[in-house]
C-alpha positions as CSV (number, residue, x, y, z in Angstrom):
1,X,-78.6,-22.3,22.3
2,X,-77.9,-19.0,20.7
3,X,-76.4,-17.5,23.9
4,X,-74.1,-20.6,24.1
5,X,-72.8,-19.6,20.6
6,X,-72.1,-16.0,21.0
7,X,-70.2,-17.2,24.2
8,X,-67.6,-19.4,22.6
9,X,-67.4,-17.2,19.7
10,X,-66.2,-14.3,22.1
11,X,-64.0,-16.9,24.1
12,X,-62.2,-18.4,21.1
13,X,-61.4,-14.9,19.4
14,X,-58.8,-12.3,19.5
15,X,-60.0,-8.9,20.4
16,X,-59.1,-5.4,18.3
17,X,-56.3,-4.8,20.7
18,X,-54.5,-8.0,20.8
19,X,-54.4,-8.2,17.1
20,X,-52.8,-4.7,17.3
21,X,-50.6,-5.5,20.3
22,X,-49.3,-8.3,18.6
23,X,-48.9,-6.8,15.0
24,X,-47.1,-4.1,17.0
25,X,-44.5,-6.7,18.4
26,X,-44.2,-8.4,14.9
27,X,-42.9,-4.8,13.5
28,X,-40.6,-3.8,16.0
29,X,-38.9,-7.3,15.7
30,X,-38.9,-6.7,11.4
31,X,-37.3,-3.3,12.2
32,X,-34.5,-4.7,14.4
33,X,-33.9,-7.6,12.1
34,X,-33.3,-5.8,9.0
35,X,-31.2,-3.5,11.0
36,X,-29.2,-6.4,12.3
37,X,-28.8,-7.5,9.0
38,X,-27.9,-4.4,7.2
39,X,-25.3,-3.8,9.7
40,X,-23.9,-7.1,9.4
41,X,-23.9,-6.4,5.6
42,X,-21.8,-2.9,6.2
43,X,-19.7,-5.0,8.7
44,X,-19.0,-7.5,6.1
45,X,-18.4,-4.6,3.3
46,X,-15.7,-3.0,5.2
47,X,-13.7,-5.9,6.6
48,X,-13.6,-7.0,2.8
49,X,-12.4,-3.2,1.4
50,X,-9.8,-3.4,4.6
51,X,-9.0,-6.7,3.8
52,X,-8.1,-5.7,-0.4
53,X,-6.1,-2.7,1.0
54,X,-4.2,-4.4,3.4
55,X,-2.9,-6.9,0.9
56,X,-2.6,-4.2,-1.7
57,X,-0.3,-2.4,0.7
58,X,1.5,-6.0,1.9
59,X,2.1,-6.5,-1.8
60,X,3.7,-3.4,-2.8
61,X,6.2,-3.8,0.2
62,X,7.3,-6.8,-0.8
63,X,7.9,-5.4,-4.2
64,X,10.0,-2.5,-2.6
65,X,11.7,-4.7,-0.3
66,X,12.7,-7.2,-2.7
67,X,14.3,-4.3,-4.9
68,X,16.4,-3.2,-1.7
69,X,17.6,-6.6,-0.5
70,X,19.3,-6.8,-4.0
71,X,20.7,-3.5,-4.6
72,X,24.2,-4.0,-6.2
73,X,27.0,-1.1,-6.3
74,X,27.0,-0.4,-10.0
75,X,26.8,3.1,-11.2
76,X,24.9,4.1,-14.5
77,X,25.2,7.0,-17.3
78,X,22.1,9.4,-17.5
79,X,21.0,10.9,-20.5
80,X,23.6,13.7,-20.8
81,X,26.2,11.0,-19.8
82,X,27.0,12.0,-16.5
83,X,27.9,9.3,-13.8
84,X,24.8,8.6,-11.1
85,X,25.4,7.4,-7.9
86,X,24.2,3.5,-7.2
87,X,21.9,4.6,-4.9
88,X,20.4,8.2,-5.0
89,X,17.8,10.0,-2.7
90,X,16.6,13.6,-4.5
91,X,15.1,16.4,-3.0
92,X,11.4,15.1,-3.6
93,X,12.0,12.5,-1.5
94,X,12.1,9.6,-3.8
95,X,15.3,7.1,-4.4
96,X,16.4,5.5,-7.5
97,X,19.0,2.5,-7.7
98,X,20.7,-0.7,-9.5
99,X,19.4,-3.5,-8.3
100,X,20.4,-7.2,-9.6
101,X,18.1,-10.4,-10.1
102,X,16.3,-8.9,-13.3
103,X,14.5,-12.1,-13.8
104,X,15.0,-13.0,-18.1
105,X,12.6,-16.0,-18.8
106,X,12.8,-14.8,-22.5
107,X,16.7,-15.0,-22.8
108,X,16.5,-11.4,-24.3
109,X,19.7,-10.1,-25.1
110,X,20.0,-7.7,-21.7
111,X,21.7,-7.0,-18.5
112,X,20.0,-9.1,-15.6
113,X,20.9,-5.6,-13.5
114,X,17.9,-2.7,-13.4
115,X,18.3,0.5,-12.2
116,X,14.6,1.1,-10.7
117,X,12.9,4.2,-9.1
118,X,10.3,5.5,-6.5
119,X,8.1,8.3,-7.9
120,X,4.8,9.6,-6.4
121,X,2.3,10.9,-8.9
122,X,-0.9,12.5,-7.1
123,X,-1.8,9.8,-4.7
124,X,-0.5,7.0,-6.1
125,X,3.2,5.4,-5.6
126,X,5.1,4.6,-9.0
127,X,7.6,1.7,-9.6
128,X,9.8,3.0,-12.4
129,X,12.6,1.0,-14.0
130,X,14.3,1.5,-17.0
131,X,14.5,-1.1,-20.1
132,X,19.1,-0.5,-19.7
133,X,21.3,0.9,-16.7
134,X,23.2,3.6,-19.1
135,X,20.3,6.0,-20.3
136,X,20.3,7.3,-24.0
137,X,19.0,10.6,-24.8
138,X,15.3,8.9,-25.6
139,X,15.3,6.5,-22.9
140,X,11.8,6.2,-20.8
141,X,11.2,4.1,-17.8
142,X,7.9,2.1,-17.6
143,X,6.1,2.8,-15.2
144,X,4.0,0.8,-12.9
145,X,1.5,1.5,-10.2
146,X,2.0,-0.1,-6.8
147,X,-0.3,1.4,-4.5
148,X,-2.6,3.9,-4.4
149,X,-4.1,6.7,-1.9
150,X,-0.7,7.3,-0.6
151,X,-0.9,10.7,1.3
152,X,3.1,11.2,2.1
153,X,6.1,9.1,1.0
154,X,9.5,9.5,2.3
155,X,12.9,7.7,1.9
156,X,15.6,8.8,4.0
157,X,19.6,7.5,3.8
158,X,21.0,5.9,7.5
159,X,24.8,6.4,8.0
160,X,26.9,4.8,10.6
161,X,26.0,7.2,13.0
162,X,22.4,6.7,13.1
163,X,21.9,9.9,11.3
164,X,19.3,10.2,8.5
165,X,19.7,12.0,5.2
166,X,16.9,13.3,3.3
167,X,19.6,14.1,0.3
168,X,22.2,10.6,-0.4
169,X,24.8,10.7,-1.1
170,X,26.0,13.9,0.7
171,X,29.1,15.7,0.2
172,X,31.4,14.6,3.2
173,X,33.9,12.5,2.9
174,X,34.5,10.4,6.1
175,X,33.4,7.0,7.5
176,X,30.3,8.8,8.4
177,X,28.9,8.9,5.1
178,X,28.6,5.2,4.5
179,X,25.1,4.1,3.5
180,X,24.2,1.2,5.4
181,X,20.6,1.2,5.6
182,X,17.4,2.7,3.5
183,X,14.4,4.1,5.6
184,X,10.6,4.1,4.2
185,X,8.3,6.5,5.8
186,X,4.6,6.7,3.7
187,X,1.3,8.0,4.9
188,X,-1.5,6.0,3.8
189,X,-5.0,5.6,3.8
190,X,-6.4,4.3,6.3
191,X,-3.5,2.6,8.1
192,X,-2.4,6.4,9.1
193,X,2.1,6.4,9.0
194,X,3.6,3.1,8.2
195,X,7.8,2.8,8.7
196,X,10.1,0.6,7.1
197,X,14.0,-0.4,7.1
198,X,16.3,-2.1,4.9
199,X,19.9,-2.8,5.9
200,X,21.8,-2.6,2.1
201,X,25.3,-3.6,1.4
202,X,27.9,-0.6,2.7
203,X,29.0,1.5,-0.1
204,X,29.9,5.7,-0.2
């Protein structure tokens, strides 16, 4: 009777090793698991942060483009009350110009032409515009950020030719020096060099 017992006790247990062997298998499949699901986590992390920059980046070119697409050939007074050109390229790169469609839900008492500007600060890409077209001596533009980690920005001036002009408008005076498109080159993070062009209404 007694040996009977010890018999199916040994028969219905699990040994020391099996228990290990299986405890073994358990923690190798916990391991892989949360390392599935961390990386799935990281995966969903960056897809989202690429996803924010992308339309951050989308965003400010509509902005940009939307300012081009309306430029309009009116000149404006500076602050010493010199003549600046419609459209003007400087030696930093950046471009400032009068542009129409200055929205006015308010009915303030103010042109619905803005002269706007490109300006990069550090990293970051500025939207300038000014509150009128001809500057006093205490007039400051607002400023408004429009994207950020921007490594390079360039805009460069397309004559007939096909020839690009890092200064506009140059001092020539033939056909050749007609305006008729705006180039956008920018380096930023982490799309690497982005290019962009804008045909604008032919003016010298």
């Amino acid at each position: 009777m007694s040996s009977k017992t010890n018999t199916t006790s040994k028969m219905n247990g699990f040994s020391l090793i099996e228990i290990l062997v299986v405890l073994s298998v358990f923690s190798v499949i916990g391991v892989l698991t949360a390392q599935v699901v961390s990386r799935t986590a990281s995966s969903q992390e960056f897809i989202t942060k690429r996803g924010d920059r992308l339309a951050e980046l989308h965003l400010s070119m509509q902005v940009i483009q939307r300012d081009f697409i309306q430029i309009t050939p009116r000149k404006i007074r500076d602050e010493l009350g010199d003549y600046t050109p419609v459209l003007a390229i400087g030696a930093d790169g950046m471009i400032e110009l009068t542009r129409s469609g200055w929205r006015n839900p308010m009915l303030t008492k103010r042109s619905e032409l803005q002269r706007v500007a490109y300006i990069k600060q550090g990293m970051d890409l500025y939207r300038a515009y000014w509150t009128v077209l001809d500057r006093g001596g205490g007039s400051e533009p607002v400023m408004q950020k429009i994207l950020s980690d921007v490594s390079n920005i360039e805009f460069f001036g397309l004559d007939l030719d096909g020839e690009e002009h890092t200064f506009w408008p140059i001092e020539q005076s033939s056909d050749k020096t007609s305006l008729i498109a705006v180039i956008l080159r920018m380096e930023v993070k982490p799309f690497g060099i982005i290019e962009r062009i804008w045909p604008v209404p032919t003016f010298n």
